[in-house]
C-alpha positions as a Markdown table, in Angstrom:
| # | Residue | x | y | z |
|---|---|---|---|---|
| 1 | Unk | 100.3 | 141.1 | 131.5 |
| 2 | Unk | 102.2 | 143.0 | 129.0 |
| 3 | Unk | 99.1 | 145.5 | 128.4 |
| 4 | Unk | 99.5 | 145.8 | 132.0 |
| 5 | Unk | 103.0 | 146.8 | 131.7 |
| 6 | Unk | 102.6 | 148.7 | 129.0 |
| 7 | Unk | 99.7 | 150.7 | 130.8 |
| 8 | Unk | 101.9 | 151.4 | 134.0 |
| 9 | Unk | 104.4 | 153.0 | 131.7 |
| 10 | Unk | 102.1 | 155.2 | 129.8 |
| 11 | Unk | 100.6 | 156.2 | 133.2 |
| 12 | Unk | 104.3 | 156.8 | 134.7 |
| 13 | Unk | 105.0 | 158.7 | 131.2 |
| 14 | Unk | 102.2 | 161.2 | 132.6 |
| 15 | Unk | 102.4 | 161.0 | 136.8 |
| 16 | Unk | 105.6 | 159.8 | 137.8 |
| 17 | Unk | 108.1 | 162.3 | 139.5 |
| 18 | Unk | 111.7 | 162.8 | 138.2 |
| 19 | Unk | 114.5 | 161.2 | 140.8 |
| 20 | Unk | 112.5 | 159.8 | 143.6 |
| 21 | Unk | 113.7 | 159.1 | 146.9 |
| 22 | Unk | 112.1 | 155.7 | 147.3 |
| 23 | Unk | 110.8 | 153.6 | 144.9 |
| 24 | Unk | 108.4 | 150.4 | 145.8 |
| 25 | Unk | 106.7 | 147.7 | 143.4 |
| 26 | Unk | 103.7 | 146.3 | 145.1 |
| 27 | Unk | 101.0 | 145.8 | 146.7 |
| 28 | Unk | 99.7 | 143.1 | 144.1 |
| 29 | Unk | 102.8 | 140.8 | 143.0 |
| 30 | Unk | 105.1 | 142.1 | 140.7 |
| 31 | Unk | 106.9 | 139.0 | 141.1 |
| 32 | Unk | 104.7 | 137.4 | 138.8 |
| 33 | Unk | 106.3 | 139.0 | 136.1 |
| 34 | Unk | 109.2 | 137.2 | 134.2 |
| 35 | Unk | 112.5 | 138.4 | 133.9 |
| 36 | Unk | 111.9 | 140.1 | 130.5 |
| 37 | Unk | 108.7 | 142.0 | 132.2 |
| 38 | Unk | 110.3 | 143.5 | 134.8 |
| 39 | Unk | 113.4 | 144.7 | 133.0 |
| 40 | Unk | 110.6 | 146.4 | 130.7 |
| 41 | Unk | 108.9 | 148.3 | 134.0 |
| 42 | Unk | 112.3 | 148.9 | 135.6 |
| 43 | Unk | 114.0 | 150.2 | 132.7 |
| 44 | Unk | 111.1 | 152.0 | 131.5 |
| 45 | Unk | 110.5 | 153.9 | 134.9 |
| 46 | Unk | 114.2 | 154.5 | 135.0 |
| 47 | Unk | 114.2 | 156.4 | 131.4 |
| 48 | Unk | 111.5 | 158.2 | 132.9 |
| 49 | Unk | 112.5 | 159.8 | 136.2 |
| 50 | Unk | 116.2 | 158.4 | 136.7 |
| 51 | Unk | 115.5 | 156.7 | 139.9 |
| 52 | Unk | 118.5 | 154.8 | 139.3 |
| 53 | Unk | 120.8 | 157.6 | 140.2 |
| 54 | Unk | 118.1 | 158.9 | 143.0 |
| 55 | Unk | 116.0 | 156.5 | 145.0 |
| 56 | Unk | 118.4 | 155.7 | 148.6 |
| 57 | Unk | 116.0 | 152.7 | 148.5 |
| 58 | Unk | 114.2 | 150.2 | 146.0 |
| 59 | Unk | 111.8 | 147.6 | 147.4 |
| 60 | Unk | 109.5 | 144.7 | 145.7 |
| 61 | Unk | 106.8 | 142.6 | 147.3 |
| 62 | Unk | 107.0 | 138.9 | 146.3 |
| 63 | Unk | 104.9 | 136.0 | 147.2 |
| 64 | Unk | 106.7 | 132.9 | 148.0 |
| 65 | Unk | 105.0 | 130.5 | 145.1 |
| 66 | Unk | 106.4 | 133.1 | 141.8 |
| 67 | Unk | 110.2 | 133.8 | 144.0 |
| 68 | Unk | 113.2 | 132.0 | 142.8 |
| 69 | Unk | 116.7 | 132.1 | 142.7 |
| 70 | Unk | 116.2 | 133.2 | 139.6 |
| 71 | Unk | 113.7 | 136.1 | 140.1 |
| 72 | Unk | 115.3 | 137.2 | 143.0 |
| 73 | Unk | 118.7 | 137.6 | 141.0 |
| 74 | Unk | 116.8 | 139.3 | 138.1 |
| 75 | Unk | 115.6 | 141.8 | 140.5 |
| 76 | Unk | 119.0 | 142.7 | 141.9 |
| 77 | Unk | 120.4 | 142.8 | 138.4 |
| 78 | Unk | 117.4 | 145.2 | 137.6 |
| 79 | Unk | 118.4 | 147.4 | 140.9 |
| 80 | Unk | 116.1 | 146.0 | 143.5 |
| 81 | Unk | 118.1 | 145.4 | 146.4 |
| 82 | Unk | 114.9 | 144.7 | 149.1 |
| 83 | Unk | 112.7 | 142.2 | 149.1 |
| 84 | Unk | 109.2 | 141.8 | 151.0 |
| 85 | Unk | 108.4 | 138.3 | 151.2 |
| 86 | Unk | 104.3 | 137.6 | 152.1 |
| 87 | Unk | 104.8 | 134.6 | 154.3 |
| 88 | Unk | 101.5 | 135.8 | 155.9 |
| 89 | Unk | 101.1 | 132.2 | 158.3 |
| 90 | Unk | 102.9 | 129.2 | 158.9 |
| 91 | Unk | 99.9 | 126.9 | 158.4 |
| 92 | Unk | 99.2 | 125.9 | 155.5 |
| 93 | Unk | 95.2 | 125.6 | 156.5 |
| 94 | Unk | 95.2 | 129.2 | 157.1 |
| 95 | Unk | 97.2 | 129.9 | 153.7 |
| 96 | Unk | 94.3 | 128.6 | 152.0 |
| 97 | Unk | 91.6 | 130.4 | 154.3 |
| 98 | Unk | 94.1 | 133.7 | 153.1 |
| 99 | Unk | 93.4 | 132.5 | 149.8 |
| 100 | Unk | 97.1 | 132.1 | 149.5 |
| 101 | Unk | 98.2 | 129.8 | 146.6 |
| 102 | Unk | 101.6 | 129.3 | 148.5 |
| 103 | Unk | 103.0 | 126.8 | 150.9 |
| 104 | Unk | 104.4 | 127.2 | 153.9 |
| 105 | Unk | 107.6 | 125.1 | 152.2 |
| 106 | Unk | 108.0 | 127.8 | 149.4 |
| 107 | Unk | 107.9 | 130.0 | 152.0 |
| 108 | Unk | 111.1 | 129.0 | 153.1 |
| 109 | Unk | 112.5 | 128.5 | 150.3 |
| 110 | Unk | 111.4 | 131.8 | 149.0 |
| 111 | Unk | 113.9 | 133.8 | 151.5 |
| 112 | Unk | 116.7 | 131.0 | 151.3 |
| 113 | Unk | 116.2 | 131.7 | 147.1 |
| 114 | Unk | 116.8 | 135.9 | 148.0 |
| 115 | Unk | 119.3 | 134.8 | 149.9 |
| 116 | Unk | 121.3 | 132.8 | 147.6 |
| 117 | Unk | 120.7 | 135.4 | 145.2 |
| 118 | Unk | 122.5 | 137.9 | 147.0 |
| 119 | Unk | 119.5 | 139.8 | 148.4 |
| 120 | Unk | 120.9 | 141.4 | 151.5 |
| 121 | Unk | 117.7 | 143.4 | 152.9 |
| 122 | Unk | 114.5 | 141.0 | 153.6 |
| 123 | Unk | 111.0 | 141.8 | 154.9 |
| 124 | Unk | 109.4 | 139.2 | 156.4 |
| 125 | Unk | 105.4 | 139.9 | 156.6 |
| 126 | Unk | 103.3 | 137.7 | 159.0 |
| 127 | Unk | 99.5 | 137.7 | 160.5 |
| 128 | Unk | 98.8 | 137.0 | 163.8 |
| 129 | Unk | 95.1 | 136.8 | 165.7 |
| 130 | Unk | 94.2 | 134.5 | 163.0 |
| 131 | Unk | 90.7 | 132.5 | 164.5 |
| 132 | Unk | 92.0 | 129.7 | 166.3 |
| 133 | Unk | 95.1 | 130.5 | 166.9 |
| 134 | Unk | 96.8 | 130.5 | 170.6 |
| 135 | Unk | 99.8 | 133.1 | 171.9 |
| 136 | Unk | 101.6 | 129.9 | 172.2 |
| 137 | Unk | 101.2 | 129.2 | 168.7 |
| 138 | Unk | 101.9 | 132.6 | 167.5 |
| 139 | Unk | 105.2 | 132.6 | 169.4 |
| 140 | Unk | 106.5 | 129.1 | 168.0 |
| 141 | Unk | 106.1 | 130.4 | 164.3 |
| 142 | Unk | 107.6 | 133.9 | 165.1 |
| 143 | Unk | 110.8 | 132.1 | 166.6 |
| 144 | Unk | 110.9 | 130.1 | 163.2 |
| 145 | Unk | 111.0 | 133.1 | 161.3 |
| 146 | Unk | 112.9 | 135.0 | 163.3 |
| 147 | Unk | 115.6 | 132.4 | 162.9 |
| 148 | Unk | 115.9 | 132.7 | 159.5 |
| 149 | Unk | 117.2 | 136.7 | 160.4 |
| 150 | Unk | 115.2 | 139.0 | 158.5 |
| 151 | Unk | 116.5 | 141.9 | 158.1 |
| 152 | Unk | 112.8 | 143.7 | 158.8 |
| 153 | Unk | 109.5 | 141.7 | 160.1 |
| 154 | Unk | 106.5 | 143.0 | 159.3 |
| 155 | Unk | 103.6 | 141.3 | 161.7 |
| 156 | Unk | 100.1 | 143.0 | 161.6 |
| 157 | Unk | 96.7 | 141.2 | 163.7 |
| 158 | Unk | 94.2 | 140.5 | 161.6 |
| 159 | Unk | 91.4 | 143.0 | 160.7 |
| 160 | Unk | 88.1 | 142.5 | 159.4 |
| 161 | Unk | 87.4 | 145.5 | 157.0 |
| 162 | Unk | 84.0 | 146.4 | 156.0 |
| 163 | Unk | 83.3 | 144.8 | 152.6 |
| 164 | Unk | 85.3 | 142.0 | 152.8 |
| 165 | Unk | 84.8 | 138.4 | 152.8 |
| 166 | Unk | 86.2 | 137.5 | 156.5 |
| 167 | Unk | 84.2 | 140.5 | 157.4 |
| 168 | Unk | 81.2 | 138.8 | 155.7 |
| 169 | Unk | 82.2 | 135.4 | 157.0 |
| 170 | Unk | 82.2 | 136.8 | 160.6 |
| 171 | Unk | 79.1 | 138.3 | 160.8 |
| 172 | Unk | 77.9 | 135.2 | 159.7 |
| 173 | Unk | 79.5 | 132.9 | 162.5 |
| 174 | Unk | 81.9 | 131.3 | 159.9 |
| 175 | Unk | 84.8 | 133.2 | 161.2 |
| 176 | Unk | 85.0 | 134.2 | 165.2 |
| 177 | Unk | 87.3 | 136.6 | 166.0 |
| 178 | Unk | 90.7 | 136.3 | 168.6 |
| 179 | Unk | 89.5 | 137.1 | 171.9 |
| 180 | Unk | 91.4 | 140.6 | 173.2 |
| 181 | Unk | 93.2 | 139.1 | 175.6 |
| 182 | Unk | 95.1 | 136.0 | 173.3 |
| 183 | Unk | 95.6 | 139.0 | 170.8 |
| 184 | Unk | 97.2 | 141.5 | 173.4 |
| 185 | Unk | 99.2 | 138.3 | 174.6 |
| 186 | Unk | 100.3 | 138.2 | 170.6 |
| 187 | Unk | 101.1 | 141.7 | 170.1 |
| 188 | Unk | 103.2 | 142.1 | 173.3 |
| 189 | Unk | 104.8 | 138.6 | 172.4 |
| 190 | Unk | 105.5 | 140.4 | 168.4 |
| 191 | Unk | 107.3 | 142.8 | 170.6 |
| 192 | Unk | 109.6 | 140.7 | 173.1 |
| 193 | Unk | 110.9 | 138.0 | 170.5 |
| 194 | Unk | 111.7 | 140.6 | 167.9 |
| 195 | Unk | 114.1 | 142.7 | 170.5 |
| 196 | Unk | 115.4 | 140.2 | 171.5 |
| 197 | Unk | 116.5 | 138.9 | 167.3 |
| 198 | Unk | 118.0 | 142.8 | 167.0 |
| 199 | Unk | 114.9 | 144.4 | 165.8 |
| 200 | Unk | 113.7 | 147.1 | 166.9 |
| 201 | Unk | 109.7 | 148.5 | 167.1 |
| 202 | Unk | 109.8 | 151.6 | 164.9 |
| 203 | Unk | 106.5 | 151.4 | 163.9 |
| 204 | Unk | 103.6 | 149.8 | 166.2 |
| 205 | Unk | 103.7 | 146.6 | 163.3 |
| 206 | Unk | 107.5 | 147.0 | 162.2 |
| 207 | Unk | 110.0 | 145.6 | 163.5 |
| 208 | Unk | 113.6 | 146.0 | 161.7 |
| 209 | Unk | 117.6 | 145.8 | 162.4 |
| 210 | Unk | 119.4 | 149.7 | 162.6 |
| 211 | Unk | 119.3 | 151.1 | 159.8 |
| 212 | Unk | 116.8 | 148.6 | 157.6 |
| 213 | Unk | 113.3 | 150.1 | 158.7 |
| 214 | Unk | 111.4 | 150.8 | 155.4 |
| 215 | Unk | 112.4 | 154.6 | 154.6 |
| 216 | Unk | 109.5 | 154.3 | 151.4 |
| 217 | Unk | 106.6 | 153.1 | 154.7 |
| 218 | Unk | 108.5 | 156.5 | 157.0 |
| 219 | Unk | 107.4 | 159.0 | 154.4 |
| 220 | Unk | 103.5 | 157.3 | 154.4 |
| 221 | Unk | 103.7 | 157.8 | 158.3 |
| 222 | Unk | 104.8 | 161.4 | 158.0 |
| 223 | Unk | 102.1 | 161.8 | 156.0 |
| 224 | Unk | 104.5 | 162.8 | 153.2 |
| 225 | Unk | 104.0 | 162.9 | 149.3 |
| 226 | Unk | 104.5 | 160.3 | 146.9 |
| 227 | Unk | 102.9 | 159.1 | 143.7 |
| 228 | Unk | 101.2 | 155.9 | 142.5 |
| 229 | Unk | 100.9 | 154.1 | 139.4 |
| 230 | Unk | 98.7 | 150.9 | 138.5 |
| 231 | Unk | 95.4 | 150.0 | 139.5 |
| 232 | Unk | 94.0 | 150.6 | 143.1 |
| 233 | Unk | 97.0 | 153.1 | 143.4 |
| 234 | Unk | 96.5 | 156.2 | 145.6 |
| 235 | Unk | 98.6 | 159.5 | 145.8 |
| 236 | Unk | 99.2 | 162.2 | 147.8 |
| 237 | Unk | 101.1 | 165.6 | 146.2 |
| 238 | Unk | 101.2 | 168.9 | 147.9 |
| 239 | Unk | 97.3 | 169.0 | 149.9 |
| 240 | Unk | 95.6 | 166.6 | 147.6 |
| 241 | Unk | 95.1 | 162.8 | 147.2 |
| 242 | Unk | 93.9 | 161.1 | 144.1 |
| 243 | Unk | 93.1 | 157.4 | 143.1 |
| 244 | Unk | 92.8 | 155.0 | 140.7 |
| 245 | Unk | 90.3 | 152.0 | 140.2 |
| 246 | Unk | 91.1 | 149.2 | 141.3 |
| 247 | Unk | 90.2 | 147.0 | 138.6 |
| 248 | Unk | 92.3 | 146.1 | 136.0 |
| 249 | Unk | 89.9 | 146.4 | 133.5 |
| 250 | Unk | 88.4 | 150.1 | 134.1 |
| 251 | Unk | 92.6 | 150.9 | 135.0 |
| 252 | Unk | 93.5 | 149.9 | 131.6 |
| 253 | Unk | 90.2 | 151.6 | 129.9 |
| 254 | Unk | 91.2 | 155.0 | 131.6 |
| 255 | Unk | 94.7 | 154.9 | 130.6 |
| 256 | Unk | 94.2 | 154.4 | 126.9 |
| 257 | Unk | 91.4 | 157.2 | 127.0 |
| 258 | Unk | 93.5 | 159.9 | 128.8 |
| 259 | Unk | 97.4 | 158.6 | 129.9 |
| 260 | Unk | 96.3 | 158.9 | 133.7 |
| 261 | Unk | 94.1 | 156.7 | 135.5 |
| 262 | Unk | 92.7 | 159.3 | 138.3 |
| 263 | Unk | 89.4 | 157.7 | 139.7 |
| 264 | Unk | 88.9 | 160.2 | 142.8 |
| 265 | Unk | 90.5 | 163.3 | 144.1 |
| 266 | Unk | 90.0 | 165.4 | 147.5 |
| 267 | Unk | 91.9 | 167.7 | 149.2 |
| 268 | Unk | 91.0 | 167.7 | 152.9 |
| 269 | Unk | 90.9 | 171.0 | 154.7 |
| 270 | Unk | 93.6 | 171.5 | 156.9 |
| 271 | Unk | 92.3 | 170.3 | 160.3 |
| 272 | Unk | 91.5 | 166.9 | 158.7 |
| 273 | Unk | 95.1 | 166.8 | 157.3 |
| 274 | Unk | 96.5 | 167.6 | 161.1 |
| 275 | Unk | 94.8 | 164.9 | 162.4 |
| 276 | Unk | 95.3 | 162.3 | 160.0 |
| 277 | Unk | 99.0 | 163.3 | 160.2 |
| 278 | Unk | 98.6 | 162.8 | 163.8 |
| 279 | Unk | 97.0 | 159.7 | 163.5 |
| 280 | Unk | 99.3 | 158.3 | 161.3 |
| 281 | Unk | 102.6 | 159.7 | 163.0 |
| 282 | Unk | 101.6 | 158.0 | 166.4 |
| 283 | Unk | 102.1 | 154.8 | 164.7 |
| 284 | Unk | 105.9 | 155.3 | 164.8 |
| 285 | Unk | 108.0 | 154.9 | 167.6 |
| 286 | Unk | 109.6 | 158.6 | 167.2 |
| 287 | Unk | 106.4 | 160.0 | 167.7 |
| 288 | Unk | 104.6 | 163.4 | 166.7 |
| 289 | Unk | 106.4 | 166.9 | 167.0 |
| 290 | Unk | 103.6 | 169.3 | 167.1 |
| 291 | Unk | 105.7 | 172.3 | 164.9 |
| 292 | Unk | 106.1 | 169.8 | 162.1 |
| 293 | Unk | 102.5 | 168.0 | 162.0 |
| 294 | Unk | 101.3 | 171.4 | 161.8 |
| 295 | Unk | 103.6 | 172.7 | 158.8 |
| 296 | Unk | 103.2 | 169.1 | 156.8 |
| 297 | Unk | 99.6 | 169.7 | 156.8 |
| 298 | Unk | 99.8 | 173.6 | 156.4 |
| 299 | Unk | 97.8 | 174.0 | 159.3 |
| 300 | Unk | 98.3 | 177.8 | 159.9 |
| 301 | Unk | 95.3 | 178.6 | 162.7 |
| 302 | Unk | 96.8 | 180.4 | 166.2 |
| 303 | Unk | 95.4 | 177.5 | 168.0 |
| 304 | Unk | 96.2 | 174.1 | 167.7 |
| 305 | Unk | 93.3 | 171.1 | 168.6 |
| 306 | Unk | 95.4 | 168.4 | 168.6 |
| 307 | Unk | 97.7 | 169.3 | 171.6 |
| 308 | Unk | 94.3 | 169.8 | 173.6 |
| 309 | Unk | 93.6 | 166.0 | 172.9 |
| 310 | Unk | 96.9 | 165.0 | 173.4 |
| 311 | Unk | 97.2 | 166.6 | 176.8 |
| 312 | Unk | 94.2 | 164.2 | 177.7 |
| 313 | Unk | 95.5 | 161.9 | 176.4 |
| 314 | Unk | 98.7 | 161.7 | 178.5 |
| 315 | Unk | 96.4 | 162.0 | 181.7 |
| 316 | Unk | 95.2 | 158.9 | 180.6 |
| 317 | Unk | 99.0 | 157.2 | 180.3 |
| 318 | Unk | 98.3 | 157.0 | 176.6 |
| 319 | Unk | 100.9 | 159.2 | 175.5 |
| 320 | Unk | 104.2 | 161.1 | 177.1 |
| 321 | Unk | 106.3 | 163.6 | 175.9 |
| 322 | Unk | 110.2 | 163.5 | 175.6 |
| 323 | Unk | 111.0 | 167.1 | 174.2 |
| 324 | Unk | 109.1 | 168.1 | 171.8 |
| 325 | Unk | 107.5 | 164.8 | 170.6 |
| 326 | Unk | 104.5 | 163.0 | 171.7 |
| 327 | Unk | 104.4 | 159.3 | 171.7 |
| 328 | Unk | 102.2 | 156.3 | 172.6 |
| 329 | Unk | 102.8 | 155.0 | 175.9 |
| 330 | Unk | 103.1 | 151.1 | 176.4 |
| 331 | Unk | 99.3 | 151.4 | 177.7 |
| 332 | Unk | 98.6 | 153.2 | 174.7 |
| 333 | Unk | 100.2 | 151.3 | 172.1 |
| 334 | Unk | 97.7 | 148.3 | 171.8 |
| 335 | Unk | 95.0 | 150.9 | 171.5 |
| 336 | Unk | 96.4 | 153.0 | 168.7 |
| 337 | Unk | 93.1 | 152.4 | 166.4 |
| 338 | Unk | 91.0 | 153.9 | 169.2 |
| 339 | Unk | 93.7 | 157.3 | 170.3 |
| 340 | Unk | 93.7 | 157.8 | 166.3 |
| 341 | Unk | 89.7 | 158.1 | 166.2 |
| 342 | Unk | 90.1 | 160.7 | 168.8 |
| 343 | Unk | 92.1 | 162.6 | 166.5 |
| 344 | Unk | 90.3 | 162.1 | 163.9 |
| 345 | Unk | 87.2 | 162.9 | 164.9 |
């Protein structure tokens, strides 16, 4: 772990921008690190681009089995005010189908530990459409957590990506997946029992009180810049994106060799940047002003495809318009995937 931390500095020493905006530890779990690790990586990043005196907002992702009272107090000490908790499921058969090493029990006491610690901005982050599992279900352990008022709920249905193992397990019969109609049931449940706890949808799988949506997630769904550091890490700055392995091993053989860690890099051309920033602005509850998905991807032609596909998409009831910003219509919003290929394609 400490040749870990010492490799995310050295990379940060070459990559890392001066005063960020936002600054946000995780994926992976930087809560495994002890008290003394993470005042290394926070003070280190700090001497290197004085996010201290810059970043409006500092998040970490925890997992409930490495979060104490303890940790969560280091943390705020160290400057990290926000905390994402990865309760993922309330059922502790489906923790261990997650692989999860957690409880549903530390869990809870995870968020009552941030809490006690002082943490006043908590993400909650849940799966729903889980095989087996009923609307009904889904609803009870939503209330539960909702009771414990996060400040910010993350909920996302599950997804079986290519190259995974649920992806594996369900082509093989091991896994079946929710049928449509128990997920829709799910997602438009997500939607009711979180407005009616005081948080709002600004984002199709974000839910969060005024003022606590996740300002580091907003830039990604703008399709803005940011930079990032450790293994499995992707960037975007100015047109271009760039990667890192994901393994640790090949991460920490490419930073000793050179300082950076850069696996991959493409820079699309700009109709594949307007319509990813179309497809990932359409997420978001504000919607997609034309004028500025066409200057954040420095799309510069006289004639712009993606109002074309837009207008068909509104005679479908998929999307509206209110000014100058396109949005997903409550018909639309369960099919976001499919209105992004469109776009995309």
């Amino acid at each position: 772990v400490d040749g870990m931390v010492a490799a995310i500095l050295e990379e940060a020493r070459h990559r890392a921008p001066e005063r960020p905006r936002t600054v946000f530890l995780g994926g992976g779990t930087p809560s495994l690190l002890d008290a003394a690790q993470l005042r290394t990586v926070l003070d280190g990043l700090d001497a290197l681009t004085g996010w201290r005196d810059s970043a409006t907002e500092v998040t970490a992702e925890c997992n409930p089995e490495s979060l104490d009272r303890s940790k969560a107090q280091a943390l705020l000490d160290l400057g990290v005010p926000r905390l994402s908790i990865g309760f993922q499921s309330l059922d502790d058969a489906t923790l261990e189908l997650f692989g999860r090493v957690h409880s549903v029990e530390e869990s809870f006491r995870a968020f009552e530990a941030a809490r006690a610690a002082g943490i006043e901005h908590l993400n909650v982050d849940m799966i729903y459409a889980i095989p087996d599992q009923t609307a009904e279900g889904w609803e009870t352990d939503l209330a539960r957590v909702l009771a414990l008022e996060p400040d910010h709920l993350s909920a996302y249905n599950l997804t079986f990506e290519e190259d995974t193992r649920f992806k594996r397990w369900l082509d093989r019969g091991r896994l079946e997946r929710a049928p449509e109609d128990v997920e829709l049931a799910m997602f438009d449940a997500t939607r009711q029992l979180t407005g009616e706890a005081g948080l709002a949808a600004y984002e199709i799988s974000n839910h969060a009180r005024p003022g606590e949506e996740c300002a580091h997630n907003v830039n990604y769904w703008h399709n803005g810049e940011y930079v990032g550091i450790g293994p499995g890490a992707v960037s975007k700055v100015g047109q271009a994106r760039a990667g890192n392995p994901r393994g640790i091993a090949p991460y920490l053989r490419r930073v000793a060799a050179s300082g950076h860690a850069t696996e991959w890099r493409e820079e699309p051309d700009a109709a594949a940047r307007l319509a990813e920033t179309w497809w990932l602005g359409l997420r978001l509850a504000e919607g997609v002003d034309p004028a500025r998905a066409r200057a954040t991807s420095g799309f510069e032609a006289d004639t712009d495809p993606a109002l074309a596909i837009a207008q068909e998409l509104m005679g479908h009831d998929l999307l509206d318009r209110a000014g100058e910003r396109y949005r997903l219509t409550p018909r639309g919003l369960p099919l976001a995937d499919a209105i992004a290929k469109r776009f995309l394609a």
